[in-house]
C-alpha positions as CSV (number, residue, x, y, z in Angstrom):
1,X,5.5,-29.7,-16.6
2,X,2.2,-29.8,-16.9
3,X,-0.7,-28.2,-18.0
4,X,-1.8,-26.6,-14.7
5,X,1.8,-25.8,-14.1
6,X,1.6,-24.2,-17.9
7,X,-1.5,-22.3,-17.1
8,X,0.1,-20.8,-13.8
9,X,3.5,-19.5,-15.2
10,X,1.3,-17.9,-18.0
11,X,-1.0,-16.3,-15.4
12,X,1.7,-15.1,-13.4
13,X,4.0,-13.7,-16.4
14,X,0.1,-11.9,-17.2
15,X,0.0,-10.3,-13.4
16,X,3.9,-9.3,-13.9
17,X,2.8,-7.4,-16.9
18,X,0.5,-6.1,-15.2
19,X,2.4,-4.9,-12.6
20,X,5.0,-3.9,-13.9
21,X,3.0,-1.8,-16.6
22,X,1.3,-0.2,-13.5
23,X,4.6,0.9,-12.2
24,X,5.8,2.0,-15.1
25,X,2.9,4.5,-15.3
26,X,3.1,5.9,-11.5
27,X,7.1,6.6,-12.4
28,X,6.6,8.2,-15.4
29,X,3.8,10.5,-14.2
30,X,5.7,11.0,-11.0
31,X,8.5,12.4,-13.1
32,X,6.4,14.3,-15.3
33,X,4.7,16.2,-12.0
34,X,8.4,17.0,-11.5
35,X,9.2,18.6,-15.0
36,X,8.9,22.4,-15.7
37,X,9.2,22.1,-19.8
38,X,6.1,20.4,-20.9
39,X,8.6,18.6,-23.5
40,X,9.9,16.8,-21.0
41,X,6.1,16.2,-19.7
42,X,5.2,15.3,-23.2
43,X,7.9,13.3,-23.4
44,X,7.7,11.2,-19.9
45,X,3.5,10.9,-20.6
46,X,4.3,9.9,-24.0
47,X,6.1,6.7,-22.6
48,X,3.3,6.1,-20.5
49,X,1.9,4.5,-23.9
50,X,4.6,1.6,-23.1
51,X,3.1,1.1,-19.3
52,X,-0.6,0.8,-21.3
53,X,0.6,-1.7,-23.4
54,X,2.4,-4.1,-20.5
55,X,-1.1,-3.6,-18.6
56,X,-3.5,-4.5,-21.3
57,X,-1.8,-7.7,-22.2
58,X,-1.5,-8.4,-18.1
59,X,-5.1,-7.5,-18.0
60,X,-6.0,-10.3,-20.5
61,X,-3.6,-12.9,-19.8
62,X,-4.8,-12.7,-16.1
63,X,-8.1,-13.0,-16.6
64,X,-8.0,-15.3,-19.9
65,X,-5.5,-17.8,-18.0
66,X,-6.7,-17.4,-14.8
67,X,-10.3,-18.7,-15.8
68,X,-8.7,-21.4,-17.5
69,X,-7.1,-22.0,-14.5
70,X,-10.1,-22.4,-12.5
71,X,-11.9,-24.4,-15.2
72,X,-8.5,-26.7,-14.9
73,X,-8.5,-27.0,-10.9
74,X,-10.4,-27.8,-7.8
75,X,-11.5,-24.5,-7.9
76,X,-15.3,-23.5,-8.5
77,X,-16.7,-20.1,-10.0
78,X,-18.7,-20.0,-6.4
79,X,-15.6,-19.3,-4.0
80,X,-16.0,-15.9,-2.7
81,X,-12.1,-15.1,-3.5
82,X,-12.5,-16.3,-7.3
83,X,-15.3,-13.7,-7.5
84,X,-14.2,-11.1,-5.2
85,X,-11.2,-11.6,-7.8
86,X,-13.1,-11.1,-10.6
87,X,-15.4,-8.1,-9.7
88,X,-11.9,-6.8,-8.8
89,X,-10.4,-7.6,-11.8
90,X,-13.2,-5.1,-13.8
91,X,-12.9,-2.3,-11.0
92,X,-9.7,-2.4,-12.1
93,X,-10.3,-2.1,-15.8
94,X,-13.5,0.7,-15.3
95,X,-11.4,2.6,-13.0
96,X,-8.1,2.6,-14.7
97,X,-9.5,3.0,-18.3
98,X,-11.3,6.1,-17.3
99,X,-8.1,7.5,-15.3
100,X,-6.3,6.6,-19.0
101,X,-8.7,8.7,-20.9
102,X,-8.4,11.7,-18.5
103,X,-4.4,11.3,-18.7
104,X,-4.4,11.1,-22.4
105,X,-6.1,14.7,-22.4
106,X,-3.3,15.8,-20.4
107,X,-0.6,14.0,-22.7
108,X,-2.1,15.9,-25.6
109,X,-2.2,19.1,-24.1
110,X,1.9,18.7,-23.4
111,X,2.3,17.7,-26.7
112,X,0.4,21.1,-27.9
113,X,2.2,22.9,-25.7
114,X,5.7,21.5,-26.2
115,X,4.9,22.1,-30.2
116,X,3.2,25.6,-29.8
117,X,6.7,27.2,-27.8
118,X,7.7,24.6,-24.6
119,X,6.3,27.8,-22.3
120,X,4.5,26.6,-18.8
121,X,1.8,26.3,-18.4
122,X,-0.7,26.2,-15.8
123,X,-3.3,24.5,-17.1
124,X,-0.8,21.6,-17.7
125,X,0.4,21.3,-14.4
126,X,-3.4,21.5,-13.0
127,X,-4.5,18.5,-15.5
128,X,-1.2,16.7,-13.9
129,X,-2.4,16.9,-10.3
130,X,-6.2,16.4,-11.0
131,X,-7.4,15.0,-8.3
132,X,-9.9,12.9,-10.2
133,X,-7.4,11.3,-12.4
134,X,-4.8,10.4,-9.4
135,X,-7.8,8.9,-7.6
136,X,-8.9,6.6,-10.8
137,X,-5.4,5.9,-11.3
138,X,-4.7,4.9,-7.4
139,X,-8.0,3.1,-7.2
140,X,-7.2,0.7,-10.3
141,X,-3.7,-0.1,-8.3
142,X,-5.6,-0.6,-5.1
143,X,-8.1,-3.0,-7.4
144,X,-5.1,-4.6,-8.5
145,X,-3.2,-5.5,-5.5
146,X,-6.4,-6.4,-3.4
147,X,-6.2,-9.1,-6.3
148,X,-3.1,-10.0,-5.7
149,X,-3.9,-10.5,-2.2
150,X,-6.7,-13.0,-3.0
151,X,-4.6,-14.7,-5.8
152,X,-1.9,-15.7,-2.8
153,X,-4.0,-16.1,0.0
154,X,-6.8,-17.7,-0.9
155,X,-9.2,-17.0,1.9
């Protein structure tokens, strides 16, 4: 193999992190909206922590890789996709970082809760479904597959 072909796999292991760390996140909050006991909230948004993990290391293996990549191909820093890519690639980071922050307020409150009694709570299941966090959240994975769009099209 060689060392394009090592750059690539690496890249695309990166965006597999990445992807699959997004995934991971939307299931476990998805199953958290569906919980009653914030334990069980606590517990599910707790394992988000695993989903920021597999998207942090995607996030810079993409971007470490994939401007090695471009340093190591015909490719030039002045095609549209490679930059559309990379503004992209830090909506991505702004918007999901500050959905994280907003979600880790939520994942504490659970873990209050869950240690003050395990009672509902509305508040919780407010900070769930806050609009502002779902939209953050949904806009980094709309960054993140318009990326993948340019990454296999190429326009």
């Amino acid at each position: 193999m060689s060392r394009h072909d090592w750059l690539l796999l690496i890249h695309v292991a990166g965006a597999f992190s990445l992807l699959a760390g997004a995934l991971l996140a939307v299931v476990l909050n998805q199953a958290a909206l569906r919980r009653a006991r914030t334990s069980e909230i606590a517990l599910l948004l707790g394992l988000t922590r695993v989903a920021v993990v597999l998207i942090g290391v995607g996030m810079l293996v993409t971007l470490a890789f994939g401007l090695w990549l471009v340093e190591d191909s015909a490719y030039d820093f002045g095609d549209a996709w490679i930059d559309s890519a990379l503004a992209l690639w830090a909506a991505a980071l702004l918007l999901g970082g500050a959905g994280g922050r907003r979600d880790r307020h939520t994942r504490e409150m659970a873990e209050q809760l869950a240690a003050a009694g395990d009672e509902r709570s509305d508040e919780l299941a407010a900070s769930l479904r806050d609009p502002i966090s779902v939209m953050l959240s949904y806009g980094s994975g709309a960054a993140v597959l318009a990326i993948l769009v340019l990454m296999i099209w190429k326009p």
